[in-house]
N, C-alpha and C positions, 0 to 999 in steps of 0.2 A: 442528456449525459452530464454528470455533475463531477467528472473528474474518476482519477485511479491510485490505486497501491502499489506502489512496490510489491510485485510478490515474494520478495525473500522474506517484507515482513511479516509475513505468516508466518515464517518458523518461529517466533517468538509464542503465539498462539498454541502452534503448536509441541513445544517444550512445557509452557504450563499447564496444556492438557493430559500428557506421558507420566507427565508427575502425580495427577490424581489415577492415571489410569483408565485414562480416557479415551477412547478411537478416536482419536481427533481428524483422519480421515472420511470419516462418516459426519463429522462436523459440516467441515467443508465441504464437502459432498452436496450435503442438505440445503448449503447456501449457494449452491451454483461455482465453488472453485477449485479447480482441480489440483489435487494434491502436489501434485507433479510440478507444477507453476512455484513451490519454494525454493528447487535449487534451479532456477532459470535464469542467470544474475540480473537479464534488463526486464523477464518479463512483468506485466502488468495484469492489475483485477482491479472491476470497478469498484467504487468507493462502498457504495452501499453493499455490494456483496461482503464486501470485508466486516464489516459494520452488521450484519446480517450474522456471519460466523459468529462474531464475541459475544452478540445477543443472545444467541443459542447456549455459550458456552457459559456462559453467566446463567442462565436457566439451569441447563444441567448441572452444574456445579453447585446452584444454589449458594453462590458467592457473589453477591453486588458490589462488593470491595477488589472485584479481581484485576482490573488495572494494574492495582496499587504493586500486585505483584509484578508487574513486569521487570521492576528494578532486579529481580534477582535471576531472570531468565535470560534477559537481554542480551545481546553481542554487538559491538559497536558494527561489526561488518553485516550484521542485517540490514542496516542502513544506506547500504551504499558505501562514497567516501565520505559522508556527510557527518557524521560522527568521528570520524578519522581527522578530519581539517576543523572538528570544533578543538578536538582534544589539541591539534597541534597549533591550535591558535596560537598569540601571543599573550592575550590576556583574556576574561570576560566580554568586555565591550566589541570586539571583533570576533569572536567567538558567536556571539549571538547576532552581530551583524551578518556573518556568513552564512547562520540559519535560515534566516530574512529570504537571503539571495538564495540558496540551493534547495529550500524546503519541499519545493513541486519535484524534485528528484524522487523522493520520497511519498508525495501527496501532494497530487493536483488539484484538490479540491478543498486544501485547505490556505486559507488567504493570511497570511501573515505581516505585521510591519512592527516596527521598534519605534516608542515615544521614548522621549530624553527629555529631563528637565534636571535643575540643579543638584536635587538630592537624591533623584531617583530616576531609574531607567525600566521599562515596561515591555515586555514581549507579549502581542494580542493577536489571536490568532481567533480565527470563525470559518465553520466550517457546514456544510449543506444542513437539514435536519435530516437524521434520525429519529427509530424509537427512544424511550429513554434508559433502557441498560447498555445502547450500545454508547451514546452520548457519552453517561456516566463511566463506564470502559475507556472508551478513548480518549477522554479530556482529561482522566487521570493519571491513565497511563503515560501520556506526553508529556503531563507536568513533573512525576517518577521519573521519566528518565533523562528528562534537560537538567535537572536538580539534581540527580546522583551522578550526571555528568560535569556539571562545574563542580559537585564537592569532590570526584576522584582527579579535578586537573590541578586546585588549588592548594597547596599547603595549608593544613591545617584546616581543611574544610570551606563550606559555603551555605550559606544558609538563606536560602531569599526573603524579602524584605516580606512580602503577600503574595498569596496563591488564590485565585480569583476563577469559579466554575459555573458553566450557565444552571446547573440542575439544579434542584432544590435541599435542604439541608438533608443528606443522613440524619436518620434516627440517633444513631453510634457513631462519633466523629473520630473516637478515640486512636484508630488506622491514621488517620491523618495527622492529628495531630502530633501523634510518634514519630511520623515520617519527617514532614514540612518542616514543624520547630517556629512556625511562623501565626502570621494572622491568616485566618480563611475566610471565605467569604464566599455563600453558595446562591446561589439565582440570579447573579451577575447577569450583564447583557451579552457581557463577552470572554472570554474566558482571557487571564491575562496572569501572567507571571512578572512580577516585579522584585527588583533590588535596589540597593544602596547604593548611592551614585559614585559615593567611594569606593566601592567594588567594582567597576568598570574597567579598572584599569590595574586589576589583582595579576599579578605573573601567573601563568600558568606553568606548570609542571615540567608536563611533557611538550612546550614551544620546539618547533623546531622549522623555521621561514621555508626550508628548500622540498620538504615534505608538504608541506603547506600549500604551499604555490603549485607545487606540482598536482597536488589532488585538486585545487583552481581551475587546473587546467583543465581535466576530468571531468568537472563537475560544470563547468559552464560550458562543456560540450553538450553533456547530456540537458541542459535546460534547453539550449538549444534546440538541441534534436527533440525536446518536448514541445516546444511551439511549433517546430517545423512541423512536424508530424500528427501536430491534434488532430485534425481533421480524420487521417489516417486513422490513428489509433480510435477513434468514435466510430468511425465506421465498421474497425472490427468489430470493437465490442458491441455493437448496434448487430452485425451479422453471429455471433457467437450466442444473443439472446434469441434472435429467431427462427437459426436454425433449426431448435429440433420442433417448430411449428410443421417444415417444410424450407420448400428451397424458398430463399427471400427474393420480392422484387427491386428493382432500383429505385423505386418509387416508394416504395415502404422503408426501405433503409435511409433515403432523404429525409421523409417526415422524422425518421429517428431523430437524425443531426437537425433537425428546422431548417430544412431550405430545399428548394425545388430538386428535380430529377436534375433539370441542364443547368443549375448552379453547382450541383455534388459533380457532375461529368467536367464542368469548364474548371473547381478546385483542386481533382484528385489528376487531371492533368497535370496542372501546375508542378502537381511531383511526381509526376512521370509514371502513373498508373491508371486504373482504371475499375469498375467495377467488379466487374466479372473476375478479372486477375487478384482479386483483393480477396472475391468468396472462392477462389481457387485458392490460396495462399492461408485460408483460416482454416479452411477443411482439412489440405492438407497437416497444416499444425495438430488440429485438434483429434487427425485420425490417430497420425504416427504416435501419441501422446496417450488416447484410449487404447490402440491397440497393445499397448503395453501392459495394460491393467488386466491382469486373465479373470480376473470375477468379474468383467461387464461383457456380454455377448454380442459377438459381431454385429448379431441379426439390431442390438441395439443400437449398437457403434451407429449402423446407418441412419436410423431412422432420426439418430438423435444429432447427424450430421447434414439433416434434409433428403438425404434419397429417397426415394420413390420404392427403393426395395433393394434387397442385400447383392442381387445381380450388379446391378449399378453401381453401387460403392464398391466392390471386390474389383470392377475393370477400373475404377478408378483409382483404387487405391496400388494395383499393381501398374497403372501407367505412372504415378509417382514414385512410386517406390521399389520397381522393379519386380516384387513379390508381392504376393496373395498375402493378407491380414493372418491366413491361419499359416504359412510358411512365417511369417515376421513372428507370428507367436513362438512357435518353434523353436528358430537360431535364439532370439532372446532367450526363451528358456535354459537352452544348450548351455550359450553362453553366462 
């Protein structure tokens, strides 16, 4: 397991796909994410499926510059409050320090730290591999929108010093270069965004300490409850991939995570759960979530939730939920 998304930020994917006219549900679909996971505000998708969407979308689109779009789709609250406590920083240099600290909010699988030296300050971040349109997508679109984020906090704008990408040069650099205004530099080892050490300490706009602090607060909960809960959260998403194989063992979801059956049983104690409760707790998510989609059929719901056959998931799905999948279709519809 190499880490997860935020799923709100796929509505950003999916805003630049609505604009060409795109089903962008059939995107995600294709990549293993269910649609539904954008307005879920804490839930989570593994990295690579994310990474797997933009791939596709970049294929279909026949746009390998399409990152670059994101600056114009984006919302600072697809991010969490993470974009919220950059804007309301004080300056630049706390502003990207706080990226540092809360960026697993958003992506846990990418590694982030800030170098400082006298005349310049470095934000390097590296992240599992991918193919490479999704690479090229993502490193771009981060650098797009940390850069249109210090130029909308600063008066008068902001311009970073170098933009630094592991991929290899574009053919047409010209996107970039309109954007950035900077030096580029493409097959890097690491991908890194740099500025002027005298911009470190630029006023920001919109500062404001007690909104600040407060989203602090927020946000180092939620990292928090990100460390607390890896283990957790692996294990779902370890049960989520195998599902629609069949029902999973506890033995095959340990090898998922790397470690024995009676090390996953002695960890997932630790927080007060357990196996079995955990693939009770995903099915359930994953049922109530399918059976709202009237284009996927029951008979599929089950199979692709592990049962053995549509009997089984119908008494199941009404010991959780009171009603039968095709009653829950029903009132939703109603409603």
């Amino acid at each position: 397991m190499i880490g997860t998304f935020l799923a709100s930020e796929i509505r950003l994917l999916i805003r630049i796909l609505a604009s060409r006219r795109i089903d962008a549900q059939r995107i995600l679909r294709e990549a293993g994410i269910n649609p539904a996971l954008a307005d879920q505000p804490r839930a989570r998708v593994p990295f690579e499926k994310v990474a797997a969407a933009w791939s596709r979308a970049v294929q279909i689109c026949d746009a390998p510059d399409l990152g670059l779009e994101a600056v114009e789709f984006y919302r600072p609250t697809d991010f969490h409050g993470l974009a919220v406590v950059f804007l309301a920083s004080n300056n630049l240099g706390t502003a990207l320090e706080r990226f540092v600290r809360y960026h697993t909010v958003v992506n846990t699988a990418l590694k982030v730290k800030l170098a400082r030296s006298d005349n310049r300050f470095d934000l390097l971040c590296s992240s599992p591999r991918v193919d490479a349109a999704a690479t090229r997508t993502l490193e771009s679109a981060r650098a797009a929108v940390i850069v249109d984020l210090c130029r909308t906090a600063v008066s008068g704008g902001l311009d970073p010093m170098s933009v630094a990408f592991t991929y290899a040069q574009p053919a047409d650099t010209r996107a970039y270069d309109d954007f950035f205004y900077c030096r580029l530099e493409f097959g890097a080892p690491e991908w890194r965004l740099s500025f002027r050490g005298e911009d470190a300490a630029r006023p920001f706009l919109a500062s404001n300490r007690d909104l600040a602090r407060s989203n602090d607060q927020v946000l180092d909960h939620l990292v928090k409850s990100l460390h607390q809960d890896d283990l957790v959260s692996r294990v779902k998403v370890a049960l989520v991939d195998q599902l629609p194989s069949g029902t999973p063992s506890e033995e095959s979801i340990a090898r998922a995570v790397s470690m024995s059956a009676r090390s996953l049983q002695r960890r997932l104690a630790g927080f007060h759960t357990n196996f079995k409760q955990l693939l009770a707790s995903v099915r359930r998510e994953l049922a109530e979530q399918y059976v709202q989609d009237r284009d996927v059929p029951v008979t599929e719901i089950s199979y692709m939730l592990g049962f053995s056959d549509l009997s089984s998931f119908s008494r199941a799905f009404k010991r959780w939920t009171g009603r039968s999948p095709a009653a829950c279709r029903q009132r939703s519809a109603s409603g």
